[in-house]
N, C-alpha and C positions, 0 to 999 in steps of 0.2 A: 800800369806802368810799362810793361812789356808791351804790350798794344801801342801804346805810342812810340816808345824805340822801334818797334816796325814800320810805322808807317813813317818815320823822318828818314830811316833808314833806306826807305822806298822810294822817297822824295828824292831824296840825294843822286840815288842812281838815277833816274827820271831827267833831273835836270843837268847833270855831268853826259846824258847821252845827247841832249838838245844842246849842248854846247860842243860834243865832239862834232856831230850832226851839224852845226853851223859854222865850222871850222874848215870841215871838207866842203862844204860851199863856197867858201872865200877861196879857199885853193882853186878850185874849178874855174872861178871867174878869173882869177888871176892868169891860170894857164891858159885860159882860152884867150883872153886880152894879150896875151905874150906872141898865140901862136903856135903852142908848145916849145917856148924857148923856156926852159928850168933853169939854166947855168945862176940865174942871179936869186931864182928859188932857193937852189939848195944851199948858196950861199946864205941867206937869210933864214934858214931853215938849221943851219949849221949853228949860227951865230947865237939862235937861240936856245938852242939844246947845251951850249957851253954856258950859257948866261945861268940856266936853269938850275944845270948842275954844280953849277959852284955857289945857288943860292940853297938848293935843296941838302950841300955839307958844311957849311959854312954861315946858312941864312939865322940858326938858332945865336950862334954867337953874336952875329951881328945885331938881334933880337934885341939880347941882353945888355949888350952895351951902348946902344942907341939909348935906350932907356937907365942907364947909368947903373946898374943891378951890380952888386954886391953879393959875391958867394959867400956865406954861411958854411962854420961846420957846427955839432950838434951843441959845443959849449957856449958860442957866441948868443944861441936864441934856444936853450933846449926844447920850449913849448911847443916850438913851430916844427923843432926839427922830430919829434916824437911825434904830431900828428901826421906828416907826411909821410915817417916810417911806418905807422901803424896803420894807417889809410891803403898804404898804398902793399903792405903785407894782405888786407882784405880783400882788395883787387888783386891780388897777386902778380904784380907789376916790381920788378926791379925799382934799388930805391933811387927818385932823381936826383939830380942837385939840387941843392936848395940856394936862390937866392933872395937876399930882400931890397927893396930899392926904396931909397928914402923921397916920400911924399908923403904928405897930408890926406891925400884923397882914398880913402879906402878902395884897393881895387888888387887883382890878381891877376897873372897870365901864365902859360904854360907852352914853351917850347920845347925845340928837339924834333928829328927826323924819324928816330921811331921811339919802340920803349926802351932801350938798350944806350939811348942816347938822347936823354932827356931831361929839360928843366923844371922847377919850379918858382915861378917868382910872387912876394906879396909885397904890400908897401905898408912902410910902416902906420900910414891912416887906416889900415885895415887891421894890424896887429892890436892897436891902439882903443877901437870900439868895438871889437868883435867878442862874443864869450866862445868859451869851448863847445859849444854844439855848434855857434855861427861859423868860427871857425872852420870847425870841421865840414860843415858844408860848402863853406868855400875850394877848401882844398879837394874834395872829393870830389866837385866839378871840375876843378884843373885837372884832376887824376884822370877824370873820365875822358877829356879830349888827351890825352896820352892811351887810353885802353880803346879806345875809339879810333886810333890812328886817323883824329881828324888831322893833325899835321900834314898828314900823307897825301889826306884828301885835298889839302891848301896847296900844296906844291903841283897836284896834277890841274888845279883852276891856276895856280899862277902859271904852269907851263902853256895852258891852252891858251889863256892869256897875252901871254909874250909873245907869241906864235901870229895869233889874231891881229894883235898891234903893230907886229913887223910887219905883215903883208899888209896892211890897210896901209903904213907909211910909205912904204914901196907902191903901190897901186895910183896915191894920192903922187908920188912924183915920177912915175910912170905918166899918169896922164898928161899934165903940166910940160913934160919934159920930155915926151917920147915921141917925137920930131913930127915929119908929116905922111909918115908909111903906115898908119891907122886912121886913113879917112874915110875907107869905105862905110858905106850903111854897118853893114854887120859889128863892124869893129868900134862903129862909133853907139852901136847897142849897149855892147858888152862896155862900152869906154864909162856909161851912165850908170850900169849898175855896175860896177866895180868902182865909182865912186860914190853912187848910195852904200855899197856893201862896208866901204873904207868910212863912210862915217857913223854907222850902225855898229861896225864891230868895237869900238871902245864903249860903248853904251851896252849893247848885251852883253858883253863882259864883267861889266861893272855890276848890271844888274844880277846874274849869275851868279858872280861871286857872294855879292849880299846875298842872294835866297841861301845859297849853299850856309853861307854861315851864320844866318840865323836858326835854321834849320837843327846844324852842330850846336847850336848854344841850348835847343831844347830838348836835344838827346841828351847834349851835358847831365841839365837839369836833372832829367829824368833816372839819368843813369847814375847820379851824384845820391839821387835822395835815395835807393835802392840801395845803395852801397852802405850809407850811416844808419838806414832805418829808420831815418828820422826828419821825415822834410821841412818838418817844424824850423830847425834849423837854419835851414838854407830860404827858407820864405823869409823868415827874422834877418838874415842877414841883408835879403835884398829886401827890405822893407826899410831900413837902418841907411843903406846907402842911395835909395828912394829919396830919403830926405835930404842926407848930406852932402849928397852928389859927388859924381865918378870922374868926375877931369882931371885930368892930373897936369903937372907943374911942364912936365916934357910933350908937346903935343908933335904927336909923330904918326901920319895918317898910314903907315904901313904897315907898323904895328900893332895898330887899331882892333882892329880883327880876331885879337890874339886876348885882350884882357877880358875879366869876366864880366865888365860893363863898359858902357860905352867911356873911353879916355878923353876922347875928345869937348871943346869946348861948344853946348848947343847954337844951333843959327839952324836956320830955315833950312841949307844945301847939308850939313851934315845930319839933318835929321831925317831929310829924304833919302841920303845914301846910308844911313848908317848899318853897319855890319850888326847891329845889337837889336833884336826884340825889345819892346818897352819893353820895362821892368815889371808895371803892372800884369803887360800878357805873361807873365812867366811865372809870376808869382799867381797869379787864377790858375795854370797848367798844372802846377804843382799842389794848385789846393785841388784839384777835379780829381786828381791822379790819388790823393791822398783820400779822398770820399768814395775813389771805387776802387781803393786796395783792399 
């Protein structure tokens, strides 16, 4: 199990540097397309540092309540709310919120900016057919992306991200629009790839974003069945919703990302983008992991 939290944890860095690394390319094209004119750089540079920021203290609330989450104290649900205290005394993590969001679909997610300020949420489809070791596996994979500060890790792919898509938007009406004092040879180089670069950069982003967070989904994993001792659990749980399936009633593709199976409803484009490993790869991970603990 530790062997494979290294190396997702490898992965990760790996591919957040081929994403900063493609980031200072788009700049470069962009500044050299300009001229070295930045004035409208750093406005856009600005614009998105403020956007980031106020989703990086504010993005967990808004989490919760997109998806209609209901805070809990420990009498409303004692079950859930004693495993999240106990789970998450293991990890020795501060205890989060607890809330639950009314759905059928068995499914969990986990926000918050660090561990100091952190959610938990489950839906009542999940409270509903889970036993107490399923359970517990569930939550101790939410826990784990709270101990894992994948949150942290999401806000610096959403930051590259926002960043990425401003200057492609800029680029795409820079060209269009940036009169006729860019027609020499040179300029009309740099004019072609800063509008390959402008239509590439929402696509490696996108793709990025998915490896990153499938990647977290299989630290989760890993780090969840470590925690309870018992991955029996957490295989049983995702073998349970294997069958009954993960969609839930609210489909909110920004939040996606965030629950511990895929929310969304399947079709061809969300199965190629989605943020979620099958379930079957994860549940083989967990059995291989469990054969050579």
């Amino acid at each position: 199990m530790y062997k494979d939290i290294g190396q997702n944890k490898r992965r990760t860095i790996y591919i957040m540097l081929f994403f900063v690394i493609f980031v200072v390319v788009i700049i470069w094209l962009f500044v050299k397309f300009l001229n070295g004119n930045l004035s409208i750089f750093y406005g856009g540079m600005a614009g998105a540092l403020i956007y980031t920021g106020l989703s990086y203290y504010f993005g967990s609330r808004m989490a919760l309540a997109v998806n209609r989450a209901k805070k809990i104290t420990k009498k409303d649900n004692p079950t859930l709310w004693q495993t999240v205290e106990n789970l998450s005394i293991s990890d020795g993590l501060p205890m989060p919120a607890v809330y639950i969001m009314q759905d059928s679909a068995p499914n969990a997610f986990a926000t918050g900016r660090d561990q100091n300020h952190s959610a938990v949420c489950v839906t009542t489809g999940l409270l509903e057919i889970m036993n107490k070791n399923e359970l517990e596996g569930v939550i101790s994979h939410e826990l784990s992306h709270i101990k894992n500060y994948d949150m942290r890790v999401n806000m610096i792919a959403f930051a590259l991200t926002a960043v990425i898509s401003l200057l492609a938007d800029i680029i795409i009406q820079i060209v269009w629009f940036g009169g006729d004092e860019r027609d020499s040879a040179n300029n009309q180089i740099f004019m072609f790839m800063g509008i390959v670069a402008a239509i590439l950069a929402p696509i490696v982003a996108s793709f990025i974003q998915l490896a990153i967070s499938r990647q977290r989904e299989y630290l989760a994993d890993a780090s969840g069945a470590m925690t309870t001792r018992y991955p029996e659990g957490l295989i049983s749980a995702l073998q349970k919703i294997s069958k009954v399936g993960s969609a839930t009633k609210v489909q909110n593709s920004s939040t996606a990302h965030m629950f511990f199976a895929n929310p969304l409803k399947k079709h061809i484009v969300s199965g190629l983008f989605s943020t979620h490993p099958p379930i079957k790869e994860r549940i083989k991970r967990l059995q291989e992991m469990e054969g050579n603990a």
